[in-house]
N, C-alpha and C positions, 0 to 999 in steps of 0.2 A: 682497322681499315686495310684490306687488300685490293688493291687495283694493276690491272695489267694490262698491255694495251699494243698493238702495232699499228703503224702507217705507211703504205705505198707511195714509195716517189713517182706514181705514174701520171697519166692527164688527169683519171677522176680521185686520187687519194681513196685507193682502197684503204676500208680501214677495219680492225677486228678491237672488243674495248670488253672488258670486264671488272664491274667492282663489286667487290663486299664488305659489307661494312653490319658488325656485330657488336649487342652491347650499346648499343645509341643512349644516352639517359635523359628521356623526355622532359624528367621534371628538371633537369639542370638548364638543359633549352629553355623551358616554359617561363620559368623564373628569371632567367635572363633578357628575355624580350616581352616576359609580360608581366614588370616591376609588383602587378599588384597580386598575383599568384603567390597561392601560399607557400612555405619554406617545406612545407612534411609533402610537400607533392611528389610523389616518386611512378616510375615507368619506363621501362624499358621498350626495345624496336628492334627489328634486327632487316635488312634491305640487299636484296640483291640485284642488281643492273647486268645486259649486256646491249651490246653496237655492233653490228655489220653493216658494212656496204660503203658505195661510194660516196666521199663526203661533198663533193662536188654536182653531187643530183640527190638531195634531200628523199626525195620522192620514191627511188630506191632503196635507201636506207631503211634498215628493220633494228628496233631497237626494243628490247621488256626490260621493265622492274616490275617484279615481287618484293612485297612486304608480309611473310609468314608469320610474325612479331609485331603487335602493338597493342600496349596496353599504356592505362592509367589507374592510380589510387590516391584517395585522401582519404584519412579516416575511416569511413563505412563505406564512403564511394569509390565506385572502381566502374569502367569503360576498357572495352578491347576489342580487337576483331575476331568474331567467329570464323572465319572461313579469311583464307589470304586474300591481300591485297594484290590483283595482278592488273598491269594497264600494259598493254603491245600497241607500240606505233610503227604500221606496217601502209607504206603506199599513201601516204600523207595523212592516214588518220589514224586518232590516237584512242583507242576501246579499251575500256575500263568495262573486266567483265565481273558481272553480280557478284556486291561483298556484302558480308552482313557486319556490323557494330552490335555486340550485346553487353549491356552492362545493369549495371543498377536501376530496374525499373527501365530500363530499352531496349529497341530491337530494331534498327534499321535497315534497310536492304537499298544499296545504292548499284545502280549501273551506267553508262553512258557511252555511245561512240558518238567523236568527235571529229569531224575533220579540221584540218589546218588552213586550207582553200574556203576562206570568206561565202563564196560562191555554193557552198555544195550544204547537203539536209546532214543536221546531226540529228541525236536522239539519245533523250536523258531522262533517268527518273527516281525519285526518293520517297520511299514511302516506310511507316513503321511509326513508331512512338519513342520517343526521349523525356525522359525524367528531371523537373525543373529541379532538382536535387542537384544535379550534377553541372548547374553554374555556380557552385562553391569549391568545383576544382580552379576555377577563374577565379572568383570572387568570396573569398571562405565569410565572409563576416554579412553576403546577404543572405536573409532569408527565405528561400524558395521553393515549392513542392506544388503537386499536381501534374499535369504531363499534356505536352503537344502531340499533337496526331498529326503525321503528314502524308500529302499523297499529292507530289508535282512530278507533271513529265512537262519534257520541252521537246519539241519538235522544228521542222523549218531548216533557215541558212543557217550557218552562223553567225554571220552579219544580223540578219532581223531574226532570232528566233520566238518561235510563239510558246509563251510557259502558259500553262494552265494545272490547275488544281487546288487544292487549299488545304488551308493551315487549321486545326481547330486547338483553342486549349481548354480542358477539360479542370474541372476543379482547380483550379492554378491561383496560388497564394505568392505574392513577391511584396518583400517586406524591406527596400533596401536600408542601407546601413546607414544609420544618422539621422533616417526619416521622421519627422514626429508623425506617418501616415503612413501603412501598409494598403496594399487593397487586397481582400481575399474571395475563396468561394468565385471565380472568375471562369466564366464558362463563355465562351467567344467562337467563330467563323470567322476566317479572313477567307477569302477568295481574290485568289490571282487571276488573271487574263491577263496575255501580254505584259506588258506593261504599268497596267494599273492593279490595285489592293484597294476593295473595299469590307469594307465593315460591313456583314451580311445580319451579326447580331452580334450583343455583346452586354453582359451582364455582369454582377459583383458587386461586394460591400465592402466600406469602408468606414471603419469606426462605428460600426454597428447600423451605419444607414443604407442604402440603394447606391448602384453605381450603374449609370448603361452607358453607351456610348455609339456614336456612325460618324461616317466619313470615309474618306479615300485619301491614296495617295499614287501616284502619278511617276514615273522614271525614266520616260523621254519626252520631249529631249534634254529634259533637265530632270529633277527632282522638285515634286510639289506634293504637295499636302492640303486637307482641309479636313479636322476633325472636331467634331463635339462630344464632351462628356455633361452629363447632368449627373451629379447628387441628390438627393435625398435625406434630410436627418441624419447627416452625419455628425457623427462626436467627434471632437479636437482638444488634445488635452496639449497644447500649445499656443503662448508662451510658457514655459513652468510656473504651477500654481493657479494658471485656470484653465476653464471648462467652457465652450462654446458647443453650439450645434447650429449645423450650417448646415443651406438648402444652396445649391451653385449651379450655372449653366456656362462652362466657359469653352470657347472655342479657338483652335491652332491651324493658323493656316500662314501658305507661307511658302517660302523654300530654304534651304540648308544658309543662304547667304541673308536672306529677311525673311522673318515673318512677326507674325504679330499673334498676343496672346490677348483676345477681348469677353467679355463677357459679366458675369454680377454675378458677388457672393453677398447673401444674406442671410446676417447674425439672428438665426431666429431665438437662440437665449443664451447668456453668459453666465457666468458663475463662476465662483473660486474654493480652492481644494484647499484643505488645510496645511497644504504646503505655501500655502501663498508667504511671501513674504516681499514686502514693497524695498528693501534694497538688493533681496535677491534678483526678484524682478526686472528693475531699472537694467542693473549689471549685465543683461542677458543683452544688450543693445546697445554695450557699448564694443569698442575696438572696430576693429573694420573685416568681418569675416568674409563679405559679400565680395571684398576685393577680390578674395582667395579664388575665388569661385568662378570669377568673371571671364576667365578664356574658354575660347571654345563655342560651341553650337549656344551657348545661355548666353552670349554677350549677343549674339546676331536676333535675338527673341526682346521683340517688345512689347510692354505691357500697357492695357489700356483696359482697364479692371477695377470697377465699382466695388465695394464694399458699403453695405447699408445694415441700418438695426432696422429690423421689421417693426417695433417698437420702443418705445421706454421700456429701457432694459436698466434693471436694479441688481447692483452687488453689492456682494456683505462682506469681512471674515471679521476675527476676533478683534481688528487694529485699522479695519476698512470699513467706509460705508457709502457706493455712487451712485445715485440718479440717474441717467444721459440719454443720451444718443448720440449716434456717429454717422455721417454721411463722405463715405470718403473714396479718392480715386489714386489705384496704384500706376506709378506711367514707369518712367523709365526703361528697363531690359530687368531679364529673369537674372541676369548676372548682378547687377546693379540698381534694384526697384527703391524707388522712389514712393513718400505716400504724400499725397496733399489732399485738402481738403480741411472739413468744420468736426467738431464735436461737440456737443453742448452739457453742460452739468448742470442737473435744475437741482440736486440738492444732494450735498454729499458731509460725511465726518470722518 
């Protein structure tokens, strides 16, 4: 890091400022404030700054950094800038002029001017495609692929500005880590206006069933939400050792501080794998994992969620044999779910 710098002792503190700074190591930053970043993350940056003017009238002050240098890698994936990163803040507004991001299956092109003065129009825009591949330089143990298309500009004050444009994901598979449930084959529209996100369409499967979904969500002057997903024949190989297939309609609405998770899932058939075993089983529900889990956006989500057998539903395996039905409601939080309700056994060994 080189930095050099003078200041005038006069009324407005003329001032002259330069830094360079070479060699930055991205993945040592990344890993440091973002604990769940993997360790083989590697990337360099390299930045250079300068300052004129009076410090004492903002307004005439003219200041640029260049970023020539950025890059990232994990494994197969890698991200960088095609073309430098340059932003000049000249006369109180700050213009970031067209950069591109190429990496692994993307190609972004970002630009923006900005003023500083609430009062006055900026104008910003992102468009290109990004690779879901390369939220494993964040998160290495999900798994994800397929790719978002973007194309938003914002126009207006900077106080209210209007965003418009949308998001699409194209074949997009996200599978996170620990799930018994991925969804794939995800083909989607978001559309922005202002402030609101709705769900124009949205398709995909999971566990080899249907997946659609609508709704919106909302960002002033708070954050709100109201969304629904329906399944279809989906397969669930959890608890370990069985086998369900389930038809669901449940719906999220709500905001960041409450909301509620309601809706009906129904067991349309069960079954057991030859993994089954009844003290394995059991052991899967004991300790308190849900503790673990409880802070955070999942403690403020509450549940109010049926679970029903569509019928007398019959299991077998080598050391099992049940009859029943279940009728039963999950309440509690997503952090902390609770289930009560009936089950009945007309005949089992």
């Amino acid at each position: 890091l080189q930095a050099q710098g003078a200041v005038a002792l006069n009324a407005n503190y003329d001032a002259t400022a330069t830094l360079n700074v070479k060699n930055i190591r991205l993945g040592t930053l990344l890993t440091t404030f973002v604990p769940q970043a993997p360790t083989e993350l590697h990337g360099d940056a390299e930045l250079h700054g300068s300052l004129h003017g009076p410090l004492k009238q903002w307004e005439r002050v003219e200041a640029e950094v260049e970023i020539p240098t950025l890059n990232l890698a994990y494994q197969d994936l890698q991200i960088g800038n095609a073309t430098p990163i340059r932003a000049v803040y000249r006369g109180g507004v700050v213009t970031l002029s067209q950069c591109k991001l190429h990496g692994t299956g993307t190609d972004v092109q970002v630009q923006a001017t900005v003023p500083l003065d609430r009062g006055r129009n900026l104008q910003a825009a992102v468009t290109g495609d990004v690779d879901l591949h390369l939220l494993r330089l964040l998160y290495p143990d999900m798994g994800a692929s397929g790719q978002i298309r973007l194309d938003v500009g914002a126009h207006g004050t900077f106080a209210k500005p209007a965003i418009q444009g949308s998001v699409r994901l194209v074949d997009a598979t996200i599978e996170p880590a620990g799930a018994p449930l991925g969804a794939q084959k995800i083909n989607a529209t978001l559309a922005i206006k202002n402030s609101r996100v709705d769900i124009q369409d949205f398709s995909g499967e999971a566990g080899g069933g249907e997946l659609t979904a609508e709704g919106f969500a909302t960002f002033e002057p708070a954050m709100q939400f109201n969304v629904s997903v329906t399944a279809k024949r989906v397969r669930l190989r959890y608890p370990l050792g069985t086998r369900a297939i389930l038809n669901s309609h449940l719906v999220l609405a709500g905001t960041r501080d409450s909301a509620l998770l309601s809706g009906q899932v129904l067991i349309d058939r069960l079954s057991l794998t030859k993994q089954f075993d009844v003290s394995t089983f059991a052991d899967q529900f004991t300790g308190s994992s849900a503790a673990s889990a409880g802070a955070g956006f999942a403690q403020n989500i509450k549940l109010n969620v049926s679970v029903m057998s569509a019928t007398e539903m019959a299991v077998s395996s080598s050391k099992l044999s049940i009859q029943g039905s279940a009728n039963l409601v999950v309440k509690g939080t997503l952090a902390q779910p609770v289930v009560l309700g009936r089950t009945d056994i007309t005949d089992g060994e």
